[in-house]
N, CA and C of each residue as an Amber inpcrd file, in Angstrom:
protein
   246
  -3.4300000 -68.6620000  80.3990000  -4.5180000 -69.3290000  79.6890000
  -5.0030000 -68.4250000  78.5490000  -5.3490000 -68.8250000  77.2770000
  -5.7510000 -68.6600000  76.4050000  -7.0690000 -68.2620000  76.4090000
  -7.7500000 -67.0110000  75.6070000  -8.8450000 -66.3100000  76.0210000
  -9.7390000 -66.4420000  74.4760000 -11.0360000 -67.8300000  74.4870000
 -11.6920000 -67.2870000  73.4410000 -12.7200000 -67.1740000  73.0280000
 -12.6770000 -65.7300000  72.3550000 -13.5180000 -64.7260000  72.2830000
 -14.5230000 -65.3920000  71.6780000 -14.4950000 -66.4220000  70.6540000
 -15.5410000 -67.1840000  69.9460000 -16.4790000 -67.7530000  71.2490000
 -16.1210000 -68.2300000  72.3550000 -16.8270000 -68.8780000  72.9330000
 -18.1390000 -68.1560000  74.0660000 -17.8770000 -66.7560000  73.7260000
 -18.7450000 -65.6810000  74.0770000 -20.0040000 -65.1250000  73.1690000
 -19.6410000 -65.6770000  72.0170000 -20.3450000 -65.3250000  71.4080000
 -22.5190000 -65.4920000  71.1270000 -22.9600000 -64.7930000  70.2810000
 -24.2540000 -65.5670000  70.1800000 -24.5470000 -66.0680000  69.2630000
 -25.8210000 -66.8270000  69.3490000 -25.8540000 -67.3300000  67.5300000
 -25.5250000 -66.1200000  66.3830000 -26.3230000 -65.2170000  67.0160000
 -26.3730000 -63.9840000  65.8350000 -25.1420000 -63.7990000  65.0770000
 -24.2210000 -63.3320000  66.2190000 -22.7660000 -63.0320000  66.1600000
 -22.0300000 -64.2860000  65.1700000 -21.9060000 -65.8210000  65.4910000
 -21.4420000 -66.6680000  64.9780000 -22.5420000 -66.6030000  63.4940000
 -23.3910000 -66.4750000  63.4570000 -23.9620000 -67.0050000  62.3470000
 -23.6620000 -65.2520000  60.9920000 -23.6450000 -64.1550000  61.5960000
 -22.8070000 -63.1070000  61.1550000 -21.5230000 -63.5080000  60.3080000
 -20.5010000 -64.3070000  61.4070000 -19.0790000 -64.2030000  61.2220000
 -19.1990000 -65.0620000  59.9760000 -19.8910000 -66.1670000  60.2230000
 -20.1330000 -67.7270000  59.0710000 -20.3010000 -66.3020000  57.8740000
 -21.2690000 -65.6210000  57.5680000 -21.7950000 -65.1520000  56.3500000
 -20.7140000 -64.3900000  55.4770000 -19.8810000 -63.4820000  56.8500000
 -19.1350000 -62.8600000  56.2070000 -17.8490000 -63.6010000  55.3910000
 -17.3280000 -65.1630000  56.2350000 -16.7650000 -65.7860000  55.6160000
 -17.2530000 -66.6270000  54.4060000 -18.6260000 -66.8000000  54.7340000
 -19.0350000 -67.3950000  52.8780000 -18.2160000 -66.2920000  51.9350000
 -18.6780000 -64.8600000  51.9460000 -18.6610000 -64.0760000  51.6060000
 -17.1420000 -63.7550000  51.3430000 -16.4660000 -63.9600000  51.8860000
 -15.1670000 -64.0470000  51.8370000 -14.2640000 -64.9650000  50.5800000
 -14.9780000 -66.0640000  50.7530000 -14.3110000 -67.3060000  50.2040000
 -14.9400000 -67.2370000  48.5890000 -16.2380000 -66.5050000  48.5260000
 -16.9610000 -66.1510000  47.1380000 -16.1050000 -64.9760000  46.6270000
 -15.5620000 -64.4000000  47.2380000 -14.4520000 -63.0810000  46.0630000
 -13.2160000 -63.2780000  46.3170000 -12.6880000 -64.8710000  46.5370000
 -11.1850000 -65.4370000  45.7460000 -11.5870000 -65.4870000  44.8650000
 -10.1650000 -65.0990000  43.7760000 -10.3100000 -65.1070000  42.5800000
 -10.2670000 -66.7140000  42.2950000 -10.7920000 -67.0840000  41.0690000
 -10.8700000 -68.4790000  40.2010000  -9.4690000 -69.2170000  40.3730000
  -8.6230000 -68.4240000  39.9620000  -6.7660000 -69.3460000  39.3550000
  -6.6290000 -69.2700000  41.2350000  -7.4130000 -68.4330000  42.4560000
  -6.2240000 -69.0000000  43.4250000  -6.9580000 -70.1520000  44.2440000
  -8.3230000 -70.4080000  43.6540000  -9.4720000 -71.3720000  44.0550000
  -9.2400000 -72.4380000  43.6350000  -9.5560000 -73.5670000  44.5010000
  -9.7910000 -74.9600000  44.7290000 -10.8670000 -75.3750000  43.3980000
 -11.4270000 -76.8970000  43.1350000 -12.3600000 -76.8020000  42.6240000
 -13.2120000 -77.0750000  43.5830000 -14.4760000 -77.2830000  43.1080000
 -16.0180000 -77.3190000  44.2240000 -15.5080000 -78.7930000  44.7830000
 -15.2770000 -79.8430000  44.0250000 -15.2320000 -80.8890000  44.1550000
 -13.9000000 -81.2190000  45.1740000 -12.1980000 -81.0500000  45.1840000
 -11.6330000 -80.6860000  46.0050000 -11.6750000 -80.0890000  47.2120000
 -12.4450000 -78.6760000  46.9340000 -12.9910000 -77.9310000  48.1460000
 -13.8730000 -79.0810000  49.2680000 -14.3790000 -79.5960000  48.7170000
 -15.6640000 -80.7680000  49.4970000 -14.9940000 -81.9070000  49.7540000
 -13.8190000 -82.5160000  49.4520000 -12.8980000 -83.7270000  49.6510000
 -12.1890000 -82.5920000  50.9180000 -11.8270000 -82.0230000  50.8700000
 -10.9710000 -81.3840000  51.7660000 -11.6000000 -81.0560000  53.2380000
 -12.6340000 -80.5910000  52.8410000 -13.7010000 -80.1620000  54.3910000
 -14.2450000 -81.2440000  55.2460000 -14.2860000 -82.4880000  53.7530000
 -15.1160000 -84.0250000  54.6720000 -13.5540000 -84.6820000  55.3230000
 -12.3800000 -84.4040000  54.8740000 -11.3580000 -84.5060000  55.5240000
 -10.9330000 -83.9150000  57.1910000 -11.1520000 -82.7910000  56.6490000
 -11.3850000 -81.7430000  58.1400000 -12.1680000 -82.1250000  58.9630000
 -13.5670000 -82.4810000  58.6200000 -14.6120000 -82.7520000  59.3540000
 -14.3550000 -84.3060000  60.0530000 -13.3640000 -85.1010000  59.8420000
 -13.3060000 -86.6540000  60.1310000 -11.9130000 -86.4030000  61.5200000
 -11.3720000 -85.0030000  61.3440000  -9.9100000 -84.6930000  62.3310000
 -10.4670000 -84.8310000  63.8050000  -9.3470000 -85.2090000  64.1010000
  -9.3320000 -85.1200000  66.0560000  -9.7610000 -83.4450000  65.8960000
  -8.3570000 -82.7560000  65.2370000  -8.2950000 -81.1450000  65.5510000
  -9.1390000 -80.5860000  65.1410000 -10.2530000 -80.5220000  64.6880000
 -11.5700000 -79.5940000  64.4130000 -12.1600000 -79.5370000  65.5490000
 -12.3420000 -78.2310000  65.7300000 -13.0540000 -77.7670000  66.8800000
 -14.0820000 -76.3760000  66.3510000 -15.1470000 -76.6630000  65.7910000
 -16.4090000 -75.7140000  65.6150000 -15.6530000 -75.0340000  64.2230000
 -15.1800000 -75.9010000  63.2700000 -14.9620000 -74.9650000  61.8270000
 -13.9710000 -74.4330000  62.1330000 -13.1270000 -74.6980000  63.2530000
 -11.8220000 -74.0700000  63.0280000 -10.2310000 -75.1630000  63.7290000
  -9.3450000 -75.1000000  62.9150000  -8.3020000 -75.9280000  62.6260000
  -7.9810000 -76.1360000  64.5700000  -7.7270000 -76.9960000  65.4010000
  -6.8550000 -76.5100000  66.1560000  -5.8550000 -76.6600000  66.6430000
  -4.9070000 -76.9910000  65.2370000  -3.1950000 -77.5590000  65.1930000
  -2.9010000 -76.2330000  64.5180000  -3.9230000 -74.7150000  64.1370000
  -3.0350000 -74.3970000  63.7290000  -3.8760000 -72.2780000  64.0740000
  -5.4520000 -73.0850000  64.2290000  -6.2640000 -71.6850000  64.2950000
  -7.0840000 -71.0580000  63.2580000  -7.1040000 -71.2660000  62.5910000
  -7.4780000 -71.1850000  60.8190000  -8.8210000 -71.5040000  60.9720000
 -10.3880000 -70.8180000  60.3200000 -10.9760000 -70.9220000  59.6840000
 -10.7360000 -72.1510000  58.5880000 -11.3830000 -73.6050000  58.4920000
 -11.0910000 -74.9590000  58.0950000 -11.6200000 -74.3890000  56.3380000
 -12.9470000 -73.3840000  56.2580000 -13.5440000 -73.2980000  55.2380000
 -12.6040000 -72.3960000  54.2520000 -11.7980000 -71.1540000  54.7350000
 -11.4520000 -70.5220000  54.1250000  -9.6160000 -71.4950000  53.6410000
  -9.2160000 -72.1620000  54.5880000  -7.8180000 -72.5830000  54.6430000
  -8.0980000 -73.6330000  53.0810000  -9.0770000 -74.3400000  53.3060000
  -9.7610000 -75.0920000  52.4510000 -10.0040000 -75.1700000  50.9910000
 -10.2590000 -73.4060000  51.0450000 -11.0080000 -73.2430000  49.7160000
  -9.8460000 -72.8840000  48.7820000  -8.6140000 -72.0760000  49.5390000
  -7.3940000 -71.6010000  48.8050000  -6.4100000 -72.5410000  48.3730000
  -5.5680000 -72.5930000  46.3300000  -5.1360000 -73.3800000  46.2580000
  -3.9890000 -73.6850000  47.2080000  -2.9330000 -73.1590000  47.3810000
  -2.2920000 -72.7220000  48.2350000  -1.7130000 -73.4670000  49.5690000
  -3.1940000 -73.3740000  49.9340000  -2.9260000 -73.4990000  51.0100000
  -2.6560000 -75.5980000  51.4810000  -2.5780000 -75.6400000  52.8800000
  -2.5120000 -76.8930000  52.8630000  -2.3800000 -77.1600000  53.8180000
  -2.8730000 -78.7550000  54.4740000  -3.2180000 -79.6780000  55.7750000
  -2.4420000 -78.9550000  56.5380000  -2.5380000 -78.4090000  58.1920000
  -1.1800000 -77.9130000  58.8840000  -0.4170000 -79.0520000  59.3470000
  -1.5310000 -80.4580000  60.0410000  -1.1230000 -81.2670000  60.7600000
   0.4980000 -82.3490000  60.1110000   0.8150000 -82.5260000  60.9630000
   2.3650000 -83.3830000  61.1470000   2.0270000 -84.3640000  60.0500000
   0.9440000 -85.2310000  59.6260000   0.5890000 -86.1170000  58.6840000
  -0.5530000 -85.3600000  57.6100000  -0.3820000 -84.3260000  56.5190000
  -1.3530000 -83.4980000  55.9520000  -2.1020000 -84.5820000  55.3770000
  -3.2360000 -84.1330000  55.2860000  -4.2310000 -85.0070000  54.6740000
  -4.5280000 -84.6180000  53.8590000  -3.9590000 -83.2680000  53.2110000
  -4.3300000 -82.6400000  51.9280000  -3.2470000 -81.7400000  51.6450000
């Protein structure tokens, strides 16, 4: 069985991790960034999935905000939605 550590956590701790990932997703550079508007089509996408489970992917494990924000990157699931 699978052990996770998120689910130990406290608000403090989760609301920590959230900041450092704002924080994260604010010093991608511009050319490898989404636009605001994409970025927000993409998350209300995420947010409508079976597989979201608390901001994070779970077809694949990923942080939904950071997978999200990068151009790059893209839907994991068998039918991408983005």
């Amino acid at each position: 069985m699978k052990f996770c550590r998120r689910c130990q956590w406290t608000k403090e701790m989760f609301d920590k991790e959230l900041l450092k990932l704002e924080e994260y997703i604010e010093r991608i550079p511009e050319e490898e960034r989404v636009s605001d508007e994409e970025y927000v089509r993409r998350l209300m996408l995420c947010d409508a999935c079976s597989f979201m489970r608390g901001g994070m992917c779970g077809r694949c494990g990923c942080y939904v905000a950071l997978r999200a924000a990068k151009r790059q990157q893209y839907c994991p699931d068998v039918h991408k939605k983005w």
